[in-house]
C-alpha positions in Angstrom: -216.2 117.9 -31.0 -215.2 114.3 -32.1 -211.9 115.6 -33.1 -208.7 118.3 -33.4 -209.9 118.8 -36.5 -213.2 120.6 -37.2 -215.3 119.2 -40.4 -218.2 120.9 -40.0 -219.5 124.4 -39.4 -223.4 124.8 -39.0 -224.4 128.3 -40.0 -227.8 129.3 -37.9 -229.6 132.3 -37.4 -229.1 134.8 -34.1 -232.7 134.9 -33.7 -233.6 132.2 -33.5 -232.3 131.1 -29.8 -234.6 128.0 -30.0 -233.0 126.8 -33.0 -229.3 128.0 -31.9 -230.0 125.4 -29.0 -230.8 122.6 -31.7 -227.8 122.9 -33.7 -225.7 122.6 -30.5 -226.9 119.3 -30.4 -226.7 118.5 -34.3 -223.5 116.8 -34.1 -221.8 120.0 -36.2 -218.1 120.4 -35.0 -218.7 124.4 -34.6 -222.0 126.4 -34.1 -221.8 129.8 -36.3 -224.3 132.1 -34.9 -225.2 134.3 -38.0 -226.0 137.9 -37.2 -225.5 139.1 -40.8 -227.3 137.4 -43.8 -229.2 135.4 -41.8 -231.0 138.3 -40.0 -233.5 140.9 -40.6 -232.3 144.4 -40.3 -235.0 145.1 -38.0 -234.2 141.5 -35.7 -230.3 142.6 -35.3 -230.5 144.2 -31.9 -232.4 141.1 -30.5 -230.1 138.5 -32.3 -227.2 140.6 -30.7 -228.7 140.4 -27.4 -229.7 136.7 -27.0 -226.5 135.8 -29.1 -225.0 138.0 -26.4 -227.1 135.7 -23.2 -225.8 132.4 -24.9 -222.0 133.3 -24.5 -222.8 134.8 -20.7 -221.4 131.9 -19.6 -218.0 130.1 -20.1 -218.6 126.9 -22.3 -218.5 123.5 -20.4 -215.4 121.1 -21.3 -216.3 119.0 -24.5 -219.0 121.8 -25.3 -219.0 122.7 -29.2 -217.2 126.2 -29.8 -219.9 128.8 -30.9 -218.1 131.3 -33.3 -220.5 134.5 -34.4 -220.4 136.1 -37.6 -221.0 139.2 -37.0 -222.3 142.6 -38.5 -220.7 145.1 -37.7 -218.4 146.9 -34.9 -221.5 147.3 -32.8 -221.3 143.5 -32.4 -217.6 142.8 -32.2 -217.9 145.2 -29.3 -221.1 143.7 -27.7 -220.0 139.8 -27.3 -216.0 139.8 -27.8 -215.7 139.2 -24.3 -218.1 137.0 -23.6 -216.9 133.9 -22.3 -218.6 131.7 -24.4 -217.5 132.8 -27.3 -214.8 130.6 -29.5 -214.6 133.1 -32.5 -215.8 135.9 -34.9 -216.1 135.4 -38.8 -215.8 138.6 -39.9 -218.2 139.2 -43.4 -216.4 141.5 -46.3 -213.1 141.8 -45.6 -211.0 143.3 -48.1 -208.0 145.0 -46.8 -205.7 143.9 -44.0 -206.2 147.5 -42.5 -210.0 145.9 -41.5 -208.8 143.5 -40.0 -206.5 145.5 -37.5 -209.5 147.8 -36.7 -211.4 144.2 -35.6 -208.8 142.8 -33.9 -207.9 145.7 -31.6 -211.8 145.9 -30.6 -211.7 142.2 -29.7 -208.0 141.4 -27.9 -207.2 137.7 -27.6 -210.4 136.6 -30.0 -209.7 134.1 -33.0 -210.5 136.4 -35.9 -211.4 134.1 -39.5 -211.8 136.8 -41.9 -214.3 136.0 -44.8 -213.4 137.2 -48.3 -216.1 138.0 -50.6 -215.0 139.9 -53.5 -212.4 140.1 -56.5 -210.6 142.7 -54.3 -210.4 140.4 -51.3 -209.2 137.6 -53.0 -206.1 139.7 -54.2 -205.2 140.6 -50.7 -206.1 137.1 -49.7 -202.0 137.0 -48.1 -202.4 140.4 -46.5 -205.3 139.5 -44.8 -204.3 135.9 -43.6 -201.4 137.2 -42.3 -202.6 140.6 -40.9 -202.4 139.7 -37.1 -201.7 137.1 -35.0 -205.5 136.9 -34.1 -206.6 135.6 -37.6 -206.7 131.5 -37.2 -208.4 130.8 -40.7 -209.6 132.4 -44.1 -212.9 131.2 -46.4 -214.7 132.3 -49.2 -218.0 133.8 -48.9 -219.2 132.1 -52.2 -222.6 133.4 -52.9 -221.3 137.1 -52.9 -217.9 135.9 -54.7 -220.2 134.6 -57.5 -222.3 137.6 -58.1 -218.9 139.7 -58.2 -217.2 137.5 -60.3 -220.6 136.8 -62.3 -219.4 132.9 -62.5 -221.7 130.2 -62.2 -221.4 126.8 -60.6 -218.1 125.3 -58.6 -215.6 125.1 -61.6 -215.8 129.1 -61.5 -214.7 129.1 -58.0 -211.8 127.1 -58.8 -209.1 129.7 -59.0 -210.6 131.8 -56.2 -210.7 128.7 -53.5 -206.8 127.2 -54.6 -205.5 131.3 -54.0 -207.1 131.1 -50.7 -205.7 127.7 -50.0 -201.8 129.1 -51.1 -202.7 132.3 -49.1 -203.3 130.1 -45.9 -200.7 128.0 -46.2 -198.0 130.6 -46.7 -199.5 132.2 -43.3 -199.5 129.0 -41.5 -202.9 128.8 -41.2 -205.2 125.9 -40.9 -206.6 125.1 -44.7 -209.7 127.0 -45.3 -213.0 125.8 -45.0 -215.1 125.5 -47.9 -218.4 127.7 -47.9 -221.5 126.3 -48.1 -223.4 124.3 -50.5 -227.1 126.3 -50.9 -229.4 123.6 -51.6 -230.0 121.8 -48.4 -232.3 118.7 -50.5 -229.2 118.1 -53.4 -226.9 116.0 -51.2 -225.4 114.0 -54.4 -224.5 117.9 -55.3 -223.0 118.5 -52.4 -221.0 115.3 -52.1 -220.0 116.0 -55.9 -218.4 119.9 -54.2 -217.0 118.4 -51.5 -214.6 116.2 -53.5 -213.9 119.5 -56.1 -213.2 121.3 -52.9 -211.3 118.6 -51.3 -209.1 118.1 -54.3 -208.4 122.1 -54.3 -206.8 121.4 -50.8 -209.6 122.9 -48.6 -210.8 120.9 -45.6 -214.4 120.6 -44.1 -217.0 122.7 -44.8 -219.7 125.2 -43.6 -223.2 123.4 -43.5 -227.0 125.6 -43.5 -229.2 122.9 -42.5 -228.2 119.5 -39.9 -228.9 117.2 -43.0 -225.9 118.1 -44.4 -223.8 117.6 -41.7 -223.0 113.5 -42.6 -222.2 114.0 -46.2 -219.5 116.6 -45.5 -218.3 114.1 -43.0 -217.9 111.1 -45.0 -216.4 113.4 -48.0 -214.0 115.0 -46.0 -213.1 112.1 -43.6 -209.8 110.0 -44.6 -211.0 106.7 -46.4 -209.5 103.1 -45.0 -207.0 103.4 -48.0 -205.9 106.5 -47.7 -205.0 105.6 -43.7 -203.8 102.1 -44.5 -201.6 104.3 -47.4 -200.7 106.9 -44.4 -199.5 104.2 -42.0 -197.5 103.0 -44.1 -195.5 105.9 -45.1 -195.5 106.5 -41.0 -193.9 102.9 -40.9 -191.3 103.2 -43.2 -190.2 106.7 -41.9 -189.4 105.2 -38.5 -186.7 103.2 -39.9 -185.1 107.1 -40.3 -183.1 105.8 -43.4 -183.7 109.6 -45.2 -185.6 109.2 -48.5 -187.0 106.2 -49.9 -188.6 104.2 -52.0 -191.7 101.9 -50.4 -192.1 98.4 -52.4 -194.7 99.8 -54.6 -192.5 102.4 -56.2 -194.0 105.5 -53.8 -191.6 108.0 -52.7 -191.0 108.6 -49.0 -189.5 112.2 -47.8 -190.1 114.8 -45.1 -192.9 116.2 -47.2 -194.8 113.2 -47.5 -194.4 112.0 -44.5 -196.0 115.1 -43.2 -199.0 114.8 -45.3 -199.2 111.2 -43.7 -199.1 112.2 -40.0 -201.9 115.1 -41.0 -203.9 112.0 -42.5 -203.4 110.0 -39.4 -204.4 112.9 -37.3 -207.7 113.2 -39.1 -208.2 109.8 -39.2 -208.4 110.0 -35.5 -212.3 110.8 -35.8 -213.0 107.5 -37.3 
């Protein structure tokens, strides 16, 4: 990983070990090994099982964290000790209770719960802050969509800022934004990383390698926005409480938080 913050999540499928062993060398922040959507019902014992050889061993310093999303309890129970593995996305969540049940089969694991439904969306602060386990929340947008019956990104609006406020208020890292379906309209998916950006998520979940640059650039700080950051960062070391910097922007705790996260992202660059 070229960074303490992840930007990009590269969904591939469990069966597919050849393939899993390309994306690890995509360039994608995190690996997710899919052994839900991705997977024919009658291919889900052998994605288990080589998912299950890949995370035999512990991975090597510098390696990129593979996180699985997983089907059921069969495979929570199959790989959550597995030393290789860095987390489970957990599909369908609705209720905190779920989460619990997950957790207790899989001790220790970093849990990111995925919330694909009207129902899950109004828990969305249950389930963030169900256990100590859970390190993120995201949207599963394809299934949000057909529940919802919206079409496009501006009818996701609502449902992506309540999961960014749900987050927040559990201390969570900001959500991830779900992925963009057609791997060939890259202007489209520059256009969604912005909306999402603006919402307040941060990186997103990628289906094909192509992908992975254009979430990087749209995601990445820009040179003002650093040059904007250091600045802030500058005139908070003179500890003089709030201020005023010479071109009329206000300088407080708040913002000079938002300037150190900037910074700290900025550190990819």
């Amino acid at each position: 990983m070229t960074g303490a913050v992840p930007l990009t999540w590269l969904y591939v499928p469990g069966d597919r070990p050849e393939v899993v062993n390309k994306a690890l060398c995509s360039g994608a922040d995190v690996v997710i090994v899919d052994l839900e959507d991705a997977v024919a019902e009658e291919r889900r014992q052998y994605a288990r099982a080589a998912t299950a050889e890949l995370l035999t061993e512990p991975a090597a310093p510098g390696a990129v964290p593979v996180h699985v999303r997983v089907h059921g309890e069969d495979d929570v129970r199959a790989l959550a000790q597995l030393p290789g593995l860095a987390g489970l996305r957990l599909p369908k969540i609705t209720h905190a209770a779920s989460v619990h049940h997950l957790a207790a089969l899989a001790p220790g694991v970093p849990l990111y719960p995925l919330l694909e439904s009207a129902l899950a969306v109004e828990h969305a602060y249950s389930i963030a802050s169900a256990h100590h386990d859970v390190r993120g929340i995201a949207l599963g947008e394809a299934d949000l969509r057909a529940d919802l019956g919206v079409r496009g990104d501006a009818g996701l609006d609502w449902p992506r800022s309540r999961i960014v406020v749900a987050a927040r208020a559990a201390g969570l890292a900001a959500p991830v934004q779900s992925v963009f379906p057609d791997v060939r309209d890259l202007d489209g998916l520059w256009s969604s990383c912005a909306q999402g950006r603006s919402l307040g998520l941060w990186g997103r979940a990628a289906i094909h390698p192509r992908q992975l640059p254009v979430i990087e650039r749209a995601f990445r700080p820009t040179a003002q926005e650093i040059e904007a950051a250091e600045q802030i960062m500058a005139a908070a070391l003179l500890d003089a409480g709030a201020q005023a910097l010479p071109d009329g922007r206000f300088v407080d705790a708040a913002v000079v938080a938002a300037a150190q996260r900037t910074l700290s992202l900025a550190g990819r660059a």
